[in-house]
C-alpha positions, 0 to 999 in steps of 0.5 A: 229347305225341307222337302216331301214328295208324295208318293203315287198312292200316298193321299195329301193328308198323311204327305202333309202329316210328314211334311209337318214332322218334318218341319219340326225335326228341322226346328223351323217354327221357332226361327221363324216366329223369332224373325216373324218382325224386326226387333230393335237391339232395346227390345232384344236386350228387354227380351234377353234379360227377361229369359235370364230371370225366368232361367234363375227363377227357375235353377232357385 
C-alpha cells in the first residue's frame, strides 16, 4: 500500500505530486486497470493470443 504523509509546510498539490509518483513506481495502475472487470478464461485466451501476435509482429 502506498503512503505519503505531507509535511508541515509542504502544500496538497506537491504531496499529491509525490504521492502519484509514488504510485507509478510501485506499478499499481496497470493492476488495476487489469482487474478493473472479471474476465471469463475465453476473453483472457482471446486477450493472450492477441498480445502474442503483436509481440511477433513486432520481433519480425
Amino acid at each position: 500500500m502506498t503512503q505519503v504523509i505531507p509535511g508541515e509546510s509542504e502544500g496538497i498539490e506537491s504531496a499529491l505530486r509525490r504521492f502519484k509518483r509514488e504510485v507509478s513506481k510501485a506499478g499499481i495502475f496497470p493492476d488495476m486497470k487489469k482487474h478493473r472487470h472479471f474476465e471469463t478464461p475465453l476473453e483472457k485466451r482471446k486477450r493472450k493470443a492477441i498480445a502474442k501476435r503483436k509481440q511477433r509482429r513486432r520481433r519480425a
